[in-house]
C-alpha positions as CSV (number, residue, x, y, z in Angstrom):
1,X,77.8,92.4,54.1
2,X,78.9,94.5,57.6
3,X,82.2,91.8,57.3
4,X,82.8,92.8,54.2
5,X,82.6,96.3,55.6
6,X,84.5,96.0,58.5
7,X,87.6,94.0,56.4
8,X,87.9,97.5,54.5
9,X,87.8,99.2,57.1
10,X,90.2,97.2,59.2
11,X,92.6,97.4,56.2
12,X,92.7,101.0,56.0
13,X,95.8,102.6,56.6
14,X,95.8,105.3,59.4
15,X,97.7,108.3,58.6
16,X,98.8,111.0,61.4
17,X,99.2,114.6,62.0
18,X,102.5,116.1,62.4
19,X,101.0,117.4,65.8
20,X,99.9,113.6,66.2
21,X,103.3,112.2,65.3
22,X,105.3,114.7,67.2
23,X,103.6,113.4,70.4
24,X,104.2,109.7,69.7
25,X,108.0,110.8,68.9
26,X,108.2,113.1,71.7
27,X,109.4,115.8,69.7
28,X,108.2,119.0,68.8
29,X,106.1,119.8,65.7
30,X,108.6,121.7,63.7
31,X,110.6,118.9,64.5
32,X,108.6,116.4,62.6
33,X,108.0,118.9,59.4
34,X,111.9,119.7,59.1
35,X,112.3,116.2,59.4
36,X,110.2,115.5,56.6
37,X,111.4,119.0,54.4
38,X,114.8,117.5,54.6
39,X,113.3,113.9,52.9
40,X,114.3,111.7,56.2
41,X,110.8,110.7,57.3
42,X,108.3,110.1,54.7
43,X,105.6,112.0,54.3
44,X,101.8,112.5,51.9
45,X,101.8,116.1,51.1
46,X,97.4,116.7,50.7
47,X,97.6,120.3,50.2
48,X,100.3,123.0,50.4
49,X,99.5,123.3,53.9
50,X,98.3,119.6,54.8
51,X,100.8,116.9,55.4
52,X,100.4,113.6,56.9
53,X,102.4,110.5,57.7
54,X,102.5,107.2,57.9
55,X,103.8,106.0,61.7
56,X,105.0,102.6,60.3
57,X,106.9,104.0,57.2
58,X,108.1,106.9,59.4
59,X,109.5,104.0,62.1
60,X,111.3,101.8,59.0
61,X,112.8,105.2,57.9
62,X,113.7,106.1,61.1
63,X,115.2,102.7,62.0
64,X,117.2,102.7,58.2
65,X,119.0,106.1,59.1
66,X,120.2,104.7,62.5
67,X,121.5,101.8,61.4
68,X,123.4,103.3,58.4
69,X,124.5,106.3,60.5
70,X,125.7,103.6,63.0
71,X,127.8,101.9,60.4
72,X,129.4,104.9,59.3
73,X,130.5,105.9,61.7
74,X,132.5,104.2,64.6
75,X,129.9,102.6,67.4
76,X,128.5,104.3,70.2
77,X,129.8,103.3,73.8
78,X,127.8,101.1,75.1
79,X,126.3,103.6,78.1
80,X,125.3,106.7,75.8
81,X,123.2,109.4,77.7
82,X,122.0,110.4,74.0
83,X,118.2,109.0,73.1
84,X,117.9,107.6,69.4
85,X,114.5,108.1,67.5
86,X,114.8,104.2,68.0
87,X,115.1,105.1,71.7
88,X,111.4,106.9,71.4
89,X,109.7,104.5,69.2
């Protein structure tokens, strides 16, 4: 029975903070929520005031937008002092 138990809770999805993800990102907190106000990191909205997010989602979401920003537009030289979100993750 504790396997059974453990499974689940192995299974569970862990869910961040914006203070949380703004760490891993290395970006600041209001950072993270205008991020996810402007719909381009996805985010669970608990409460008016509690948001979380899902690092792995955020990452794909993250990743998406670069790569379609990237083929809009012409490509980057090769030596860019500029750090992608890709760059962080």
């Amino acid at each position: 029975m504790s396997d059974d138990n453990n499974t689940h809770a192995d299974a569970r999805e862990e869910f961040l903070t914006a203070r949380q993800l703004a760490a891993i990102m290395q970006v600041s907190e209001a950072t993270v929520r205008r991020l996810a106000r402007a719909g381009r990191i996805p985010s669970v909205r608990l409460t008016p005031r509690l948001i979380r997010f899902h690092l792995q989602s955020v990452r794909e979401a993250l990743d998406g937008a670069t790569r379609s920003r990237h083929k809009a537009t012409k490509p980057e030289p090769e030596q860019s002092p500029q750090l992608s979100f890709t760059d962080l993750l």
